[in-house]
Every structure is written in C-alpha cells, then in structure tokens.
Steps between C-alpha positions, in 0.01 A plus 500: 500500500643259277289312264473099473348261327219330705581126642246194502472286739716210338776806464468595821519169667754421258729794548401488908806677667421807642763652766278365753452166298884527476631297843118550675647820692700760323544748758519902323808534392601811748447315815805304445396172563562220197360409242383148542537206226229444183361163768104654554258239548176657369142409576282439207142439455323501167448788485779694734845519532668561844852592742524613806763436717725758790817536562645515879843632547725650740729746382855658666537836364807730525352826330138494583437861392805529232667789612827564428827499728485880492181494724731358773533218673173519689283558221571126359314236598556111580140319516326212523209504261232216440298522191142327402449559121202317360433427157166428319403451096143394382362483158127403435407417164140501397455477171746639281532817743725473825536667792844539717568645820888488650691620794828511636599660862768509731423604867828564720567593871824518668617521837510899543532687169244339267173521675259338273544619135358339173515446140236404337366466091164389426295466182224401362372461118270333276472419103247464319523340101240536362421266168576687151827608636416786740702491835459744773705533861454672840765501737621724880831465682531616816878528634637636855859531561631553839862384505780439271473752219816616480650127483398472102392903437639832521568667836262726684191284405242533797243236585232473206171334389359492130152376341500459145164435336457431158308345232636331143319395191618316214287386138652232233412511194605188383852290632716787447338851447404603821465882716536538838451832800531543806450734818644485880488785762821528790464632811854554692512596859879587621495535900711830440568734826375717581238430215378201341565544135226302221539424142246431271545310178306479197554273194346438218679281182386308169667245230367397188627209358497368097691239325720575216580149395500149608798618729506820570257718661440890544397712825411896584514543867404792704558642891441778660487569917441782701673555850356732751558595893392765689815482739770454221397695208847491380443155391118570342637430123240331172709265259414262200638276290414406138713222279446268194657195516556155303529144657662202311431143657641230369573139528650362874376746720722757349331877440628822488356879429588855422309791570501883533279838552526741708472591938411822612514612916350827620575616804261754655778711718631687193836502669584134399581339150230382352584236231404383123750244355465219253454181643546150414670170608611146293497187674450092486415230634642142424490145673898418439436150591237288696657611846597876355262806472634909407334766475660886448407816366627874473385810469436841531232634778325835517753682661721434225765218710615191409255218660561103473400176651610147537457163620645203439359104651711179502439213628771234553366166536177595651711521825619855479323786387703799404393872413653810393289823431618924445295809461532873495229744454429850606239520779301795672573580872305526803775654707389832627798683592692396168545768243467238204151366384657179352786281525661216333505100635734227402456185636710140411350153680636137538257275633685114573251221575606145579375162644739330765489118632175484317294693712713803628421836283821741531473848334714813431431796387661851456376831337674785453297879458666826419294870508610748332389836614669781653568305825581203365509117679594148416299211624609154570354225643511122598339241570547102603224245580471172574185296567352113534187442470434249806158389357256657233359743657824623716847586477738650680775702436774817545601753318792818493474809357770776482421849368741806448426858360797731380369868417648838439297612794687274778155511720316316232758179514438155717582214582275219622539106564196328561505104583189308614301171496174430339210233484262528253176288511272471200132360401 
C-alpha cells in the first residue's frame, strides 16, 4: 500500500485524468483492445464529477488461447471475438471529504472457443480531511481475471480474483512536517487444478517526514508484509523494509533524493534463501522544458538486485505526444510448479501519440518484457490504433495488435495477431 498525499477537490478536478477519465473507456490492459485518446467528456455538477462511456468492438484473433506451435496445428485457434467493455468514474465532494467509485470491464464471447469470459476491476474509496491537518482514507478493489494473463505476465498463471481492503491516515504538522500509515489486506484466488490455490496478504507501512532546510527535507520510512496460503506454503514468507532518506526540491520543478536502510525477507519453508541486504535507491525528477518531464531512479531491493525505473514525456507541438519508460525489479511468484520463489522483470515502453487532419488520433506503441528465471522468456508486443471521433460523445475506430513470446521452454512461446474495429460512445 503505497502512501499519498490526500487531494482536494480543486486538485482533483484539476489533475482529473484517471485511466478511465483518460479517452472515457480504457479497456484493462490484458484484453488487448486499445487504449483510447485523452478526449472524455465528463459530467459535472457542483458538487460531482462524472465518465462513463463503453466501448463496442469486434475483434479477429489468430491465437485465442496462446499456445504455442508445439501444441499442433489443431490446438490454435482463429476467432471472431466481440467485446463490450464499459467504463465508469465518479467523485462526490461534500465538503472537503470526497468519495470515488470507478470501474473498468471487458466482457468477450466468440464464435466457439470463448464462451463468455470477463475482466473486471472495481473500487470504491472515500477521504475524509479533516480541519487541523488530519486526513484519513478507506478504500476495496475487487479484480477478476479470466483471460489474457499470460499476454503481459509470466506463464502458467490460472484465472484469479483479488480484494484488497485497506485503510490510510496521514497528520501535518504544519506545510512540511508531516507522518503518515497505512494498512490493506489481499486476498488471491488462483483457479489452480486440481485445487484452487489462495493467498493472503498483509501490509502494514509508515513515513515520517521533517524539513531540514528551506530546500531539503528528511524522511524514515517503514514496511513490513506477511504472505500466507494454505495450498502453497512454499511461498508463506514475512519481509520489511526500513530506510532514511533526504529530498532536495528546488527551483523549476526539478527534485531529486537519496536514501538507504535496510530489507529483510523470511521465508517460512526453511529450504529457501531467506534475505537481509542493504537497500537504497537515488533518483530525480526535472521538467527539461515546458513540453519535457524525467523522472529515474536506481537502486538496490531486498533481495539484494539491481532495480531501476524510468519515464520520459515530450510533447511536440501539442500534436504529438511521445513517451519512453524502463524498469526492472525482482518480484515474488505465484507459479506453483516452479522451483524458484522469485524472479526478475525488465520491461522498456514507447508510447507515440499524434493528431492527424485535425481530428484523426493515430497511436503506436511497443513494449518489450524479459523474465529471468530458470525458464526464461522474452515478451514483445504491438500495437496500432486509429480513431475519429464522429461527434462528442462517439468515435469510431480500428486497431492491430501483434504479440510474440520466445522462451527456453518452446511450449511457453506464441504468436498472436489481433485486428478489430471499435465504437466507443460516451456521456
């Protein structure tokens, strides 16, 4: 559960664009459909701010299930696959609290294979501020995955659902001294066969922040989760996370910070390596012009490997947006017939936005993810879309996407084209 600062209302308005905000329909990102252009017309009220819109699309898909050539040439299938993915965003204010409530789905049925299958995310949360600078949050997610997960994740991920619960709190004492905790409970459900495997997550974490000077500012932050399942107790492990840091922000949007402490991971099968390494990452942020934004860091995580992040936002002209991001880290697995209770992730994005003829949006986009574990794959996929919106509250549109997989296990590679034609109608 990561900690942020609290928005108002005039932030929140201000700073309105959500993923669902973002094009009034962004369907999940593993159902393959596009992501549609930053055009949302929202409703608005004094008091409440609004999108809701769905997306209709039908989709030609050469690799509905992924498999790989070595299955045979039976086993891959060519489908026809219409989509309805709605979209919806509210925030009511009253007062100087708010309360939000969001959801994005895709529903698809094909022809023969897919008969009916669903991803969904929903959420709701509220905020409370109270005056004299005491903030407090409530929040529960519910998602359900039912197709797709090996497209952007590792292989041999079943069908899943999650609920995370959790409540934050945060106290100023003054502009810049401030302390902040949290809690949030997960609850994983893998569709495993024969057994249905469940994971459940506890987190707790805390920052305390004090200025040093009129630039620079110190924090101490703490973490520590617990991971527990009856069905995999291989992956039942407690870990924490303790560092001091320093933050420098100066003039022009440009900050940048240092800190360092140490991680700890205990894993309760005493057959596995449990970890305590010093920890700590540098990074910055910095507007390079009016059009330019960076932000990068690097580090150290608890299992003692390298871990960075970056993204980088231009825009030319205010009629092409373009954005470059990389990350590794070292996450846990949910695998259960790998040997391995963690693996590491690279990932590299280019995102390519532009305006045609004045109303036509074209984008690109490409990402690239390697993981690194004993059976190793590569990742690469993408993605072309083109859309015009015939009045404000529709467009219309197509899209291609083409996906490949190349592993040292040959039955975990693919290859998959999907092409398709969408409207999307908004209020």
């Amino acid at each position: 559960m990561k900690l942020t600062v609290f928005r108002s209302k005039e932030e929140v308005v201000k700073g309105y664009t959500s993923l669902v905000a973002a094009g009034v329909i962004t369907p999940l990102i593993c159902c393959g459909l596009i992501t549609m252009p930053n055009t949302a017309s929202a409703m608005q009220t004094a008091n409440t701010e609004a999108t809701l819109g769905v997306t209709l699309s039908a989709e030609q898909d050469d690799n509905v299930t992924l498999v790989s050539d070595t299955a045979g040439d039976d086993a891959k299938v060519d489908e026809l696959i219409l989509h309805v993915a709605p979209a919806l965003d509210v925030t009511h204010f009253f007062g100087d609290h708010n309360l939000n409530a969001k959801l994005e789905g895709d529903f698809r049925k094909g022809e023969d294979i897919v008969d009916g299958e669903m991803n969904l995310e929903a959420g709701v949360g509220v905020d409370f501020n109270f005056a004299g600078g005491l903030m407090i949050g409530l929040s529960d997610t519910y998602k359900n995955e039912e197709f797709d997960q090996q497209l952007y994740s590792e292989a041999g991920i079943s069908d899943s659902q999650s609920n995370t619960y959790g409540v934050k709190a945060a106290y100023s004492f003054g502009e810049r001294t401030s302390a902040e905790a949290g809690y949030s409970h997960e609850r994983q459900e893998y569709d495993d066969k024969p057994v249905e495997t469940v994971y459940d997550t506890d987190t707790v974490d805390a920052q305390v922040t004090i200025p040093v000077s009129t630039l620079w500012k110190s924090y101490l932050k703490g973490k520590m989760s617990s991971i527990e399942s009856d069905e995999a107790s291989i992956r039942n492990k407690d870990s924490s996370r303790g560092v001091l840091g320093f933050r420098w922000e100066g003039p022009n949007r440009f900050s940048y910070w240092i800190e360092g402490g140490v991680g700890e991971v205990d894993y309760e099968n005493e057959g596995l390596e449990d970890y305590s390494e010093a920890v700590g990452e540098i990074g910055m942020e910095v507007a390079l012009t009016e059009w330019s934004f960076l932000q990068a860091s690097v580090g150290q995580n608890s299992y003692g490997e390298l871990k960075y992040e970056g993204v980088f936002r231009h825009n030319f002209n205010d009629r092409m947006a373009l954005t470059l991001g990389a990350s590794q880290d070292t996450l846990p697995t949910y695998v259960l017939n790998s040997t391995e209770s963690t693996y590491d992730v690279t990932t590299l994005r280019l995102g390519l936005k532009s305006t045609l003829m004045e109303r036509v949006e074209a984008g690109l986009s490409a990402s690239y993810q390697m993981l690194d574990r004993t059976n190793s794959y590569e990742t690469l996929i993408g993605k072309a879309t083109l859309d015009y919106p015939i009045q404000d509250w529709i467009k219309a549109g197509a899209h291609y996407q083409y996906a490949t997989r190349t592993a040292d296990n040959a039955g975990e590679e693919y290859d998959d084209n999907r092409i398709g034609l969408f409207v999307t109608l908004s209020l």
